[in-house]
C-alpha positions, 0 to 999 in steps of 0.5 A, spaced: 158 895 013 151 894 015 148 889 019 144 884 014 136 883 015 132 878 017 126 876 012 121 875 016 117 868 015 113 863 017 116 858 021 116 851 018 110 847 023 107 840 022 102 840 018 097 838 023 099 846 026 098 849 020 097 857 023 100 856 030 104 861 032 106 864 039 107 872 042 109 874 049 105 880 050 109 886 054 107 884 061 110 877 060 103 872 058 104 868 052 099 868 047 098 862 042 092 861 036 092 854 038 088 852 044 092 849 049 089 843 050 090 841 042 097 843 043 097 838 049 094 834 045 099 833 039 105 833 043 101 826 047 101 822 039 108 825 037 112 825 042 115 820 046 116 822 054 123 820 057 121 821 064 115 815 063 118 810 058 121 805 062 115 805 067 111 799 068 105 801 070 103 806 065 099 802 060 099 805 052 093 809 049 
């Protein structure tokens, strides 16, 4: 029996990625077609940080 093939797709993003994707070229750098700061940027609005949750001090933006 021979080995099944993987179909290659697109990942399933959020809308708001629509075209994101990442490579690693061949001296290890990863390269993605989003800059960097609207990744940093969507993951801030998304993604609740555990590690600052419980603090005091920091205040909601």
């Amino acid at each position: 029996m021979s080995k099944k093939k993987k179909k290659e797709s697109d990942p399933k993003v959020h809308e708001e990625l629509k075209g994101f994707k990442m490579e690693i070229n061949s001296f290890g750098e990863i390269s993605s077609t989003l800059p960097i700061d609207k990744i940093n940027e969507f993951l801030n609005k998304n993604v609740e940080d555990k590690k600052l949750k419980d603090r005091d001090d920091l205040q909601d933006s």
